[in-house]
C-alpha positions, -999 to +999 in steps of 0.1 A: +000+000+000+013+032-011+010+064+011-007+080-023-034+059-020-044+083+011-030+116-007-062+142-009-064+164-041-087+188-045-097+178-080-116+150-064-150+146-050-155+139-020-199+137-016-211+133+020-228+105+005-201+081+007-198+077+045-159+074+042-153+105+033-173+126+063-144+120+088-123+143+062-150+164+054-157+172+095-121+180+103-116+205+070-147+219+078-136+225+114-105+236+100-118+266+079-136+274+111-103+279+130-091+299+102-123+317+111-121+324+145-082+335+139-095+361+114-075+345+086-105+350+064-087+344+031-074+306+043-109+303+057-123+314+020-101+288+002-113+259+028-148+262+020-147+266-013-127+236-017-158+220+003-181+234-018-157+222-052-158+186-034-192+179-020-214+205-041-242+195-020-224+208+009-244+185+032-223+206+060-236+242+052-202+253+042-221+281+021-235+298+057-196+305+065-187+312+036-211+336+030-196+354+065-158+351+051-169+369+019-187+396+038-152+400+057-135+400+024-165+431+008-166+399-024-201+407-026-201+393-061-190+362-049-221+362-024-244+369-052-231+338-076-230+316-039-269+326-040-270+311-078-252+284-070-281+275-041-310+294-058-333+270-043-323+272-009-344+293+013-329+295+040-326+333+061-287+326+055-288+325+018-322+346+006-317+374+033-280+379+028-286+374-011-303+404-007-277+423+012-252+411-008-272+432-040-277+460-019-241+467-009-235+460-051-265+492-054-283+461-079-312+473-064-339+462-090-328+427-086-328+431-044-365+445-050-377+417-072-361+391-046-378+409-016-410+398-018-404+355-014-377+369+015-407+387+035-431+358+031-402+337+042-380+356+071-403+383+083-391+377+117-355+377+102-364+413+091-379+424+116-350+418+140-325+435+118-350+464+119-355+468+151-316+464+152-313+457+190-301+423+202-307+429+238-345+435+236-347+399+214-353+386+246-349+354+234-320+326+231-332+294+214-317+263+222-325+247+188-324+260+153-361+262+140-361+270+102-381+304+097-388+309+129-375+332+158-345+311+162-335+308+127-341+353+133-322+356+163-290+333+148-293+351+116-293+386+136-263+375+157-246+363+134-250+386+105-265+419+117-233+436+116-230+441+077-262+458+075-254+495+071-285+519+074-288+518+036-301+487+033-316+489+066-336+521+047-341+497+014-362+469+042-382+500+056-400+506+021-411+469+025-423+467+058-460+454+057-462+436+027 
């Protein structure tokens, strides 16, 4: 047996699927979050898009920190071609920061015509970035409920930070719908 029998390249898949290859998926993935929590945002970038590249499923949610490493970076394009990558997600993580993303790109007809599905969708999400306090949520979940107040809350904690009072200004004009 030859030690390049184990040798990882990045050309390969690697699908969550295939139960041999989560143990490598798990520990990269938990590597690009240490990258994360040093701040090294551009070795963090290159870990998850290499998960993405491998496992374009992404089974992991490798796109959620991505999407925080590229706001860190200001690669707002990169956000928005994440968001086509993953069009059919839903999620407060991709639609809401999809929108954010166009915003801080002033693509503002396509962050108006995306607005309505995110409102049906996240209201609460919206209406904790507009009320823009974290200490009067009230609130700290012990589960993650899709499109609920928890999914709000950890979208507002985690995110809340890269919305400037622009697009805080473009959510006002769609409050109530």
């Amino acid at each position: 047996m030859f030690i390049s029998e184990y040798y990882i390249s990045f050309e390969l898949r690697l699908p969550w699927s295939y139960l041999g290859n989560r143990p490598f998926l798990r520990l990269y993935f938990f590597f690009g979050q240490t990258y994360m929590y040093m701040k090294d945002w551009n070795k963090a970038r290159e870990v998850f898009e290499n998960i993405i590249w491998m496992n374009p499923t992404d089974n992991q949610g490798a796109r959620w920190e991505l999407i925080k490493v590229y706001f860190e970076l200001k690669k707002f394009e990169s956000i928005t071609k994440l968001c086509e990558l993953y069009k059919d997600e839903f999620s407060a993580l991709m639609s809401v920061n999809c929108i954010l993303a166009l915003l801080k790109l002033k693509r503002y007809k396509k962050a108006e015509r995306l607005i309505k599905d995110v409102v049906k969708h996240h209201a609460i999400t919206l209406e904790y970035i507009l009320e823009g306090k974290a200490d009067e949520l009230d609130f700290e979940p012990e589960y993650f409920i899709p499109f609920g107040r928890s999914e709000g809350y950890f979208y507002f904690r985690d995110f809340y930070e890269y919305w400037d009072q622009d697009s805080i200004k473009f959510l006002k004009k769609f409050e109530g719908i």
